[in-house]
N, C-alpha and C positions, 0 to 999 in steps of 0.2 A: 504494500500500500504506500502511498506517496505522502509523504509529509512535505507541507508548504511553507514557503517562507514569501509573505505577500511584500510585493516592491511597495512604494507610498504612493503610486500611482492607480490601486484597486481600491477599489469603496470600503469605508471601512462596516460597512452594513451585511456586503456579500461574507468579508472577515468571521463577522459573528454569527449570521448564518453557517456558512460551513462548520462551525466548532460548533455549533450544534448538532448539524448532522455527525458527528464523530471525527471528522477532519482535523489534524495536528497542523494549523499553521498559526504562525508567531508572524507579525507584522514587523516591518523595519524599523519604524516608528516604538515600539514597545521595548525595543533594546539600545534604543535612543539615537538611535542615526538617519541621518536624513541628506538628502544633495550627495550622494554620493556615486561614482561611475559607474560605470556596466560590469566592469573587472572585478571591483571590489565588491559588488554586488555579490558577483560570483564567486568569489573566495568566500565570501561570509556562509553563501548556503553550501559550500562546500566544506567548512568546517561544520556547519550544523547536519551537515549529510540533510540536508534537503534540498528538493524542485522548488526553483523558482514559482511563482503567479504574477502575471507582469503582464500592463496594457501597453510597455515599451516596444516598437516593433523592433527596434537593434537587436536584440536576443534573437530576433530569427534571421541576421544576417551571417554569410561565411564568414565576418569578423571577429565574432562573439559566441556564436554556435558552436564551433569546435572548441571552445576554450569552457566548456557548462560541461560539468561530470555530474551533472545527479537531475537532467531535464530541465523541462522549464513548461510552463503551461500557460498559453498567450493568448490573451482577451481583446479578439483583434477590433472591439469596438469600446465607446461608453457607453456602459447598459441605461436606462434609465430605473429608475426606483423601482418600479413596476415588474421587469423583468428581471433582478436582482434571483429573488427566491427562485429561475426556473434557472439562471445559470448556477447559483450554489449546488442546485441537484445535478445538473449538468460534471458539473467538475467533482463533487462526492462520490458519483458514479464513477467515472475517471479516475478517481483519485484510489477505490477500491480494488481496482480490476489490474492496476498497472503497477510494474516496481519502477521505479528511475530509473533510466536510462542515460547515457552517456551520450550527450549531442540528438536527441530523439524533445522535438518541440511538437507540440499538442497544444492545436487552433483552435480556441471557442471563437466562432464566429455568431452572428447574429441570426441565420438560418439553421 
């Protein structure tokens, strides 16, 4: 199962949703950092051994893609309030079924 570590770029609404459905993600915010790169981004869930959650689309370029060892899971839009609770199931589902993967990105898009 996929433990999340959400960028400060994800609602923090979907955040608490998911930790209800039983999802282990920790916000970047929560461990008190903020404004920080893509790299460092990636070392931090690489030390927590967790998959990114990030509406950043850099993480799915040849940039930054090979350099993520534990996935990443990209919300390739902004939800509105409304559709929140259908992408938490979305990604709880997701987040169940799948172990990290090394360079392996996972698109919530809006359809």
């Amino acid at each position: 199962m996929l433990r999340l570590l959400a960028d400060e770029n994800i609602p923090r609404k979907l955040v608490v949703l998911l930790k209800k459905l039983s999802i282990g993600v920790i916000r970047l915010q929560d461990l008190g950092v903020r404004g920080i790169s893509g790299k460092e981004l990636i070392d931090i869930a690489y030390r927590l051994k967790r998959t990114i959650l990030t509406r950043d689309s850099d993480f799915t370029t040849l940039d930054l893609l090979p350099l993520i060892r534990s996935g990443v899971v990209y919300l390739s839009y902004q939800p509105s309030r409304d559709v929140i609770p259908r992408i938490a199931e979305m990604i709880a589902s997701i987040a169940h079924q799948l172990e990290p993967k090394c360079g392996l990105p996972i698109v919530v898009n809006s359809e």
